[in-house]
Backbone as CSV, one residue per row, in Angstrom:
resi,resn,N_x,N_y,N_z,CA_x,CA_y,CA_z,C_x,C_y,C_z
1,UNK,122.417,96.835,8.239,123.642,97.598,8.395,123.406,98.850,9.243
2,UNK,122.325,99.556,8.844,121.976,100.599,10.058,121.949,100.355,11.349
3,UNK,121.702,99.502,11.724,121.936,99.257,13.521,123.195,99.433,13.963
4,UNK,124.015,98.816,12.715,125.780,98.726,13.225,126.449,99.686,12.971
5,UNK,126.137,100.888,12.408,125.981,102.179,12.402,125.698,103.071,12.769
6,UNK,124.485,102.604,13.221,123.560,104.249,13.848,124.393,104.421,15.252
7,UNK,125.065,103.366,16.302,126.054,103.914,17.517,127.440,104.602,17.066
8,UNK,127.572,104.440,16.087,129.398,104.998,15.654,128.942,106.313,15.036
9,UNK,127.203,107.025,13.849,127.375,108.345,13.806,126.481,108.851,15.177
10,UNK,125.721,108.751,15.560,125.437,108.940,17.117,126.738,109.816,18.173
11,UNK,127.608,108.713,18.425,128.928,109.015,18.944,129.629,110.007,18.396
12,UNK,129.151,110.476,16.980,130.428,110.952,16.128,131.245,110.315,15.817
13,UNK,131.543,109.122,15.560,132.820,108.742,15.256,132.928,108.755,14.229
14,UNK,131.790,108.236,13.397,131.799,108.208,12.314,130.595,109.089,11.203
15,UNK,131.533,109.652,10.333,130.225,111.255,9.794,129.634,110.604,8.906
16,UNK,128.024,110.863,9.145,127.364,109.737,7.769,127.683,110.070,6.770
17,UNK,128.438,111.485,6.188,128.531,112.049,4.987,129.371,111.078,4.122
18,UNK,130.131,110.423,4.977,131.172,109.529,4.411,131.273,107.887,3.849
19,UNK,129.591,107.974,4.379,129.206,106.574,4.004,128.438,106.307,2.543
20,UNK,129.256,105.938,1.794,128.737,106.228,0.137,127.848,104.333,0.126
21,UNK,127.165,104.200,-0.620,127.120,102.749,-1.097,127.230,102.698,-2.985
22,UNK,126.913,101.591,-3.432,126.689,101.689,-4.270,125.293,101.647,-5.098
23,UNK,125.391,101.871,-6.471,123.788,101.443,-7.119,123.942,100.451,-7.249
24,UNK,122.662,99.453,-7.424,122.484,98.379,-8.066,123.284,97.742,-9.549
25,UNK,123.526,98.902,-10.184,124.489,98.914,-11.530,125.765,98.605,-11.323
26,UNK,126.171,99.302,-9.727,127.671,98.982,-9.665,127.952,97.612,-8.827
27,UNK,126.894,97.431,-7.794,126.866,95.833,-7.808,127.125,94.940,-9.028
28,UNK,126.215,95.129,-9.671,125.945,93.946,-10.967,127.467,94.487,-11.758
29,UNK,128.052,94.895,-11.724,129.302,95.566,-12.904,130.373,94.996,-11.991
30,UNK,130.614,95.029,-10.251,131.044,93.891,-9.733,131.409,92.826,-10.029
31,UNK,130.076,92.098,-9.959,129.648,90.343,-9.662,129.947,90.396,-11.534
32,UNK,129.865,91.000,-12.474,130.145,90.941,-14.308,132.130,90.982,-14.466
33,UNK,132.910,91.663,-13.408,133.950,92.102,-13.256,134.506,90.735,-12.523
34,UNK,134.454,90.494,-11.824,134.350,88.981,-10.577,134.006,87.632,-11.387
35,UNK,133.218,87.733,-12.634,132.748,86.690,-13.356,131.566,85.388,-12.130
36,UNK,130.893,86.334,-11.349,129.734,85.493,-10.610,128.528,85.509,-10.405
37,UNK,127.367,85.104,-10.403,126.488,85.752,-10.578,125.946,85.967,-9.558
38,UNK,125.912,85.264,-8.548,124.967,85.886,-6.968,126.203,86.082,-5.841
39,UNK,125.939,87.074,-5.016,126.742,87.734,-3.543,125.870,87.304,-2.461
40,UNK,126.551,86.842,-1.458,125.664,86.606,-0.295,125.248,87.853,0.094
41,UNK,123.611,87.457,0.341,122.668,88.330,0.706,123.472,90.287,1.284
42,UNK,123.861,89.356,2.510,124.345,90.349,3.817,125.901,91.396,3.123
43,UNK,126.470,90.747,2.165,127.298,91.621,1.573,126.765,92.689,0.654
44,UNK,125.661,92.334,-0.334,125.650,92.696,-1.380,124.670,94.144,0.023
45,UNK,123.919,93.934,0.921,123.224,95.095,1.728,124.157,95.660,2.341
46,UNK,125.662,95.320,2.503,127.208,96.176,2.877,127.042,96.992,1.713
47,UNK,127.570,96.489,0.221,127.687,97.244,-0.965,127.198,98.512,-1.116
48,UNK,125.543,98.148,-0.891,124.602,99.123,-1.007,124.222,100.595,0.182
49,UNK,124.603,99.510,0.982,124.576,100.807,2.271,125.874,101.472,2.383
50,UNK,126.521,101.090,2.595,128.239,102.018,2.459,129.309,101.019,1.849
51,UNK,129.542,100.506,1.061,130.352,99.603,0.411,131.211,99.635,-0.684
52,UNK,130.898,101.647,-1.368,131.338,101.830,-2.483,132.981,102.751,-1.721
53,UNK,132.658,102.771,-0.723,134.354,103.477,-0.152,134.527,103.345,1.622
54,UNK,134.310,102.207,1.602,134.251,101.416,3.326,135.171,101.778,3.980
55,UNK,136.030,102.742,3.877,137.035,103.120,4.415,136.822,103.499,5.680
56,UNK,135.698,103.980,5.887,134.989,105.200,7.157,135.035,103.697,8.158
57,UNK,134.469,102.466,7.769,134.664,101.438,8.478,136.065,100.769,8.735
58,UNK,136.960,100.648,8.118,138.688,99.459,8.301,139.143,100.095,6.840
59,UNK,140.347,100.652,7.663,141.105,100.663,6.743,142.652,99.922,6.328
60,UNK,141.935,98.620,7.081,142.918,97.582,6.742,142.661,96.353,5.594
61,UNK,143.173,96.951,4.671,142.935,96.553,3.446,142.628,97.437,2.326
62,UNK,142.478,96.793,0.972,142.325,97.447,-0.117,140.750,97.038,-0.568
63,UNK,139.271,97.549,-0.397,138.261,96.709,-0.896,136.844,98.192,-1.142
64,UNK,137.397,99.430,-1.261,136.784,99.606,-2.208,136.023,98.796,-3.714
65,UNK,135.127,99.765,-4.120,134.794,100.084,-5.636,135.284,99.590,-6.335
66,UNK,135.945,100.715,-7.033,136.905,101.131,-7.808,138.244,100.056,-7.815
67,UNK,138.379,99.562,-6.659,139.278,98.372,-6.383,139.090,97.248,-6.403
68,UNK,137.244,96.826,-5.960,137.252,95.317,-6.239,136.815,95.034,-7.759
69,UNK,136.421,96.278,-8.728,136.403,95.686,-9.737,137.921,95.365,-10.476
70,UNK,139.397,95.594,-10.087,140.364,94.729,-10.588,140.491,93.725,-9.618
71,UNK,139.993,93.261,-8.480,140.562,92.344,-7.294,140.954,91.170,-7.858
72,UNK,139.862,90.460,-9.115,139.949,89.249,-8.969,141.199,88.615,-9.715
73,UNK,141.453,89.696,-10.436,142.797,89.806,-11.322,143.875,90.422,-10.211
74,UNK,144.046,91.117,-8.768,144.937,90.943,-8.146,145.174,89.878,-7.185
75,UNK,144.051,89.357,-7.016,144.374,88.134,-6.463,144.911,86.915,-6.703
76,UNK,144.628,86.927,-8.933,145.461,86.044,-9.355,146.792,86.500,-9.251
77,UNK,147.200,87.530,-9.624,148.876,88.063,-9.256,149.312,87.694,-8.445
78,UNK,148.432,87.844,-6.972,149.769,87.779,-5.953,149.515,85.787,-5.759
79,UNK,148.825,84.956,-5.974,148.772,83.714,-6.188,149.919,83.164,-7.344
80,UNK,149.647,83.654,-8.791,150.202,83.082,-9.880,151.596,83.630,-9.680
81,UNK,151.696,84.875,-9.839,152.747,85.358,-10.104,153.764,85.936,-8.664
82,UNK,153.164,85.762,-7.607,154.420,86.241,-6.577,154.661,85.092,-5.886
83,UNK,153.765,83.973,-6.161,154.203,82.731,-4.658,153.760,81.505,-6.221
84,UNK,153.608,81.659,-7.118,153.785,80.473,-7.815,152.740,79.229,-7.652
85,UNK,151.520,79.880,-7.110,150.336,78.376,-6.946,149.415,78.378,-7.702
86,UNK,148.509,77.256,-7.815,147.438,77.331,-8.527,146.191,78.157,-8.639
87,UNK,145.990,78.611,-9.594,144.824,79.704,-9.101,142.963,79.550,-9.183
88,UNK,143.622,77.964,-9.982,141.902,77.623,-9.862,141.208,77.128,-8.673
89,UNK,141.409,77.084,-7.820,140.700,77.146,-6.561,139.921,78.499,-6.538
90,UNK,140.267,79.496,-7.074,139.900,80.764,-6.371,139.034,81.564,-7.854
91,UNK,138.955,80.533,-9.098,138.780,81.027,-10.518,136.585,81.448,-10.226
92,UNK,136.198,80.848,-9.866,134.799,81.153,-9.541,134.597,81.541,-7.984
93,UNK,135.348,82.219,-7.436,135.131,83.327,-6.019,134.735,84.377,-6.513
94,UNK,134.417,85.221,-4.936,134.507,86.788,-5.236,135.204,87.184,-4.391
95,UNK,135.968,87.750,-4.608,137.546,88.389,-3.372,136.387,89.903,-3.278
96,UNK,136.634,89.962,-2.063,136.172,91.384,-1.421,136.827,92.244,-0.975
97,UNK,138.268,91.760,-0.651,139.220,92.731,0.092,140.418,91.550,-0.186
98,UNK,141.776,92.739,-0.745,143.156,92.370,-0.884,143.556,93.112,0.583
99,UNK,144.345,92.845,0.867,145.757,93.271,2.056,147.454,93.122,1.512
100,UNK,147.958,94.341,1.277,149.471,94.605,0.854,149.949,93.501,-0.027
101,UNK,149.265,92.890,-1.399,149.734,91.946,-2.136,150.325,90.703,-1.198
102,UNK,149.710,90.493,-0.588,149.847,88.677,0.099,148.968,88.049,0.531
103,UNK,147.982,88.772,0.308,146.160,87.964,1.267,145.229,88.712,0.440
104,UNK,144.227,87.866,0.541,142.836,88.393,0.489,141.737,87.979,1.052
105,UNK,140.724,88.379,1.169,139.600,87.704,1.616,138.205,87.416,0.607
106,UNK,137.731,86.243,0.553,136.532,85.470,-0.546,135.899,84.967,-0.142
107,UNK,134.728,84.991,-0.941,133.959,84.104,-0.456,133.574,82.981,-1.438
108,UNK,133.988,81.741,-1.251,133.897,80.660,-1.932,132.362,80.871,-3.588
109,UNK,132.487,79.920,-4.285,131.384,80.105,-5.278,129.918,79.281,-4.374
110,UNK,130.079,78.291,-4.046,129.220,77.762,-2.776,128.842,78.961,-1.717
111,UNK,129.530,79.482,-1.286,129.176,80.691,0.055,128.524,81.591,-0.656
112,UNK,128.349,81.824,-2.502,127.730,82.702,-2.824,126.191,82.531,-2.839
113,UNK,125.425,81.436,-2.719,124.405,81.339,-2.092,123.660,81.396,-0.836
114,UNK,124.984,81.602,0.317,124.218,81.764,1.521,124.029,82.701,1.768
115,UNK,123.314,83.395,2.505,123.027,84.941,2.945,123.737,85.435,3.667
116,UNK,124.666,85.069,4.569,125.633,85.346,5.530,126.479,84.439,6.194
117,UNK,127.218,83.845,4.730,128.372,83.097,5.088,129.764,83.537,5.476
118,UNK,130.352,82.353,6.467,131.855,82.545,6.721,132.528,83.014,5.504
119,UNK,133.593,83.786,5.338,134.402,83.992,4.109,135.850,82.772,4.818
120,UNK,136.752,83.531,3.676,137.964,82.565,3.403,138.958,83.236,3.182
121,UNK,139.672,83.313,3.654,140.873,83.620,3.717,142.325,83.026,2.992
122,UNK,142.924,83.717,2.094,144.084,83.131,1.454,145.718,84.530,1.964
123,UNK,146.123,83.909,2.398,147.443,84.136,2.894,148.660,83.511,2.372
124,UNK,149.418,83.825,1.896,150.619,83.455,0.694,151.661,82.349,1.842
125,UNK,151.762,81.618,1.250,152.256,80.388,1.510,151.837,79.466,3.008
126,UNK,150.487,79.901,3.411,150.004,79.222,4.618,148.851,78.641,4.088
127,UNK,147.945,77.792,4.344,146.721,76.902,4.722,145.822,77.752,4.348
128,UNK,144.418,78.027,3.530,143.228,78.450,3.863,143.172,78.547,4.687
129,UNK,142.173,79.546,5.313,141.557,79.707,6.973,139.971,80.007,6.180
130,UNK,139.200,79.548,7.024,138.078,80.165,7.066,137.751,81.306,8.088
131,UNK,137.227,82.455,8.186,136.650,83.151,8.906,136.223,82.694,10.764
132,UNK,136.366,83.434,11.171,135.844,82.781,12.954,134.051,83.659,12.724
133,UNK,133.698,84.492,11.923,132.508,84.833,11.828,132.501,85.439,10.639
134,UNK,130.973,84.717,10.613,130.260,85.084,9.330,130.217,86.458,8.905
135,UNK,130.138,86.860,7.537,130.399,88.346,6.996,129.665,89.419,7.900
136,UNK,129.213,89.408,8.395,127.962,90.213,8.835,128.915,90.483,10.623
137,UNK,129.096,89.457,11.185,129.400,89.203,12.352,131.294,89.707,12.215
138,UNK,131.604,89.710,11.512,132.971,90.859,11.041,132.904,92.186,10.503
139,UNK,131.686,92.709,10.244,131.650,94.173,9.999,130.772,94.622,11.498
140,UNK,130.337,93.891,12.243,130.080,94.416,13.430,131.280,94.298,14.356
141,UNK,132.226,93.266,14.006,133.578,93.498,14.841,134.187,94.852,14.537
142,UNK,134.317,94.795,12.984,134.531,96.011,12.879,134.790,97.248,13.375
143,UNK,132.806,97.207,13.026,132.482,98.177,13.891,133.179,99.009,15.760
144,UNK,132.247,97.693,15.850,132.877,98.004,17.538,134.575,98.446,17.840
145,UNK,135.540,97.985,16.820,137.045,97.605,16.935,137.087,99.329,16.741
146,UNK,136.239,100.559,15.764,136.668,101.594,15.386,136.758,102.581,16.098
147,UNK,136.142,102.718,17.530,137.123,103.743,18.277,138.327,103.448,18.627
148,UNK,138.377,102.171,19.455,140.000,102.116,19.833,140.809,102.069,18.189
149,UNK,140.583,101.902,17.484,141.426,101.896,16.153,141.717,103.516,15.702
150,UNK,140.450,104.020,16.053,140.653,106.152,15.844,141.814,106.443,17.108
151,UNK,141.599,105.846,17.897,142.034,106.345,19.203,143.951,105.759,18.721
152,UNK,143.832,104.984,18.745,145.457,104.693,18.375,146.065,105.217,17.573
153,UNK,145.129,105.534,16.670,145.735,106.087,15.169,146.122,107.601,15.799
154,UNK,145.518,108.052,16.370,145.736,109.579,16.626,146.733,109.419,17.904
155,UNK,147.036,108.957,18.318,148.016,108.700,19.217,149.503,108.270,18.640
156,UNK,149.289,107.347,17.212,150.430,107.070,16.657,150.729,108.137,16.164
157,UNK,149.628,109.491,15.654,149.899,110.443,14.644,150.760,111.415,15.198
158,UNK,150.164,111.529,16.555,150.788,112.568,17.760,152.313,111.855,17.837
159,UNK,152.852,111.248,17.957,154.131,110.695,18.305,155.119,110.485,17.022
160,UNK,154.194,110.473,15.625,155.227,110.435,14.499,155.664,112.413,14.488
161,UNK,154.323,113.192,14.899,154.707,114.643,14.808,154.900,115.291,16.075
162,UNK,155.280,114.281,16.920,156.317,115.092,18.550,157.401,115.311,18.486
C-alpha cells in the first residue's frame, strides 16, 4: 500500500496524518461482525495501513470502520427489505463498501481465500458484475483518480459558493 501512497503524500494531496489503519483486533472484530473467517490477503494490508477511515482515499461510498462493522446487516436491508430478493447468496460474504442504500461491494466466501481477488458487485435490481480489477488494482485506480476528483470537487465547491 505504501507505493500507492507515497506519490499522493509526496504531492501533498494527500496528508499522512489522515491515514488511520486499523489493529489487528479491529480486523478480527470485522471478519467476527461479517461472520468470516479469512480476508483476502491485499485487503486485510488496506485495513491495516489506512482502512480504519479511507476517506482520504474515495469518498464514494460508505466503508469505513465503524461502518463495515454494521455493513453486512445493511446489505441485507437494502436486498431483503428495499428490492425484495434473496439474501443468501450474499449470507457468507464480506461487503466492504455500501453506496446510498442500493449497491455494495463483496467479496465472495471463495474470493476470501485469494490474496487479491476480483470483488463483486450487487446493484439493486441489475445482474451481479464482477469487478474489471482485482482489489488491489482498484485502490490504485483510486489512487491515481484523486487529484482530478480534489480538483473537481473544489471547483464544484467554488460554483455552489459563487
Amino acid at each position: 500500500m505504501q507505493d500507492i501512497v507515497k506519490p499522493l503524500t509526496e504531492a501533498g494531496i494527500v496528508d499522512p496524518k489522515t491515514i488511520k489503519g486499523c489493529t489487528q483486533q479491529e480486523v478480527a472484530t470485522l471478519m467476527d461482525a461479517q461472520h468470516v473467517s479469512r480476508l483476502p490477503e491485499r485487503y486485510r494490508e488496506f485495513l491495516l495501513f489506512g482502512g480504519r477511515d479511507p476517506y482520504w482515499l474515495n469518498r464514494g461510498g460508505e466503508w469505513d470502520y465503524d461502518w463495515l462493522l454494521e455493513a453486512k446487516e445493511i446489505a441485507r436491508e437494502i436486498v431483503v427489505d428495499d428490492y425484495h430478493e434473496d439474501f443468501t447468496p450474499f449470507a457468507n460474504t464480506f461487503i466492504f463498501q455500501t453506496h446510498q442504500g442500493y449497491m455494495f461491494h463483496f467479496f465472495r466466501s471463495e474470493d476470501l481465500e485469494e490474496p487479491n481477488p476480483h470483488f463483486w458487485i450487487y446493484t439493486a435490481n441489475r445482474p451481479l458484475r464482477q469487478s474489471t480489477r482485482d482489489f488491489t488494482g482498484w485502490i490504485n485506480t483510486l489512487a491515481q483518480e484523486l487529484p482530478e476528483a480534489i480538483e473537481l470537487r473544489k471547483r464544484m465547491h467554488g460554483r455552489a459558493n459563487g
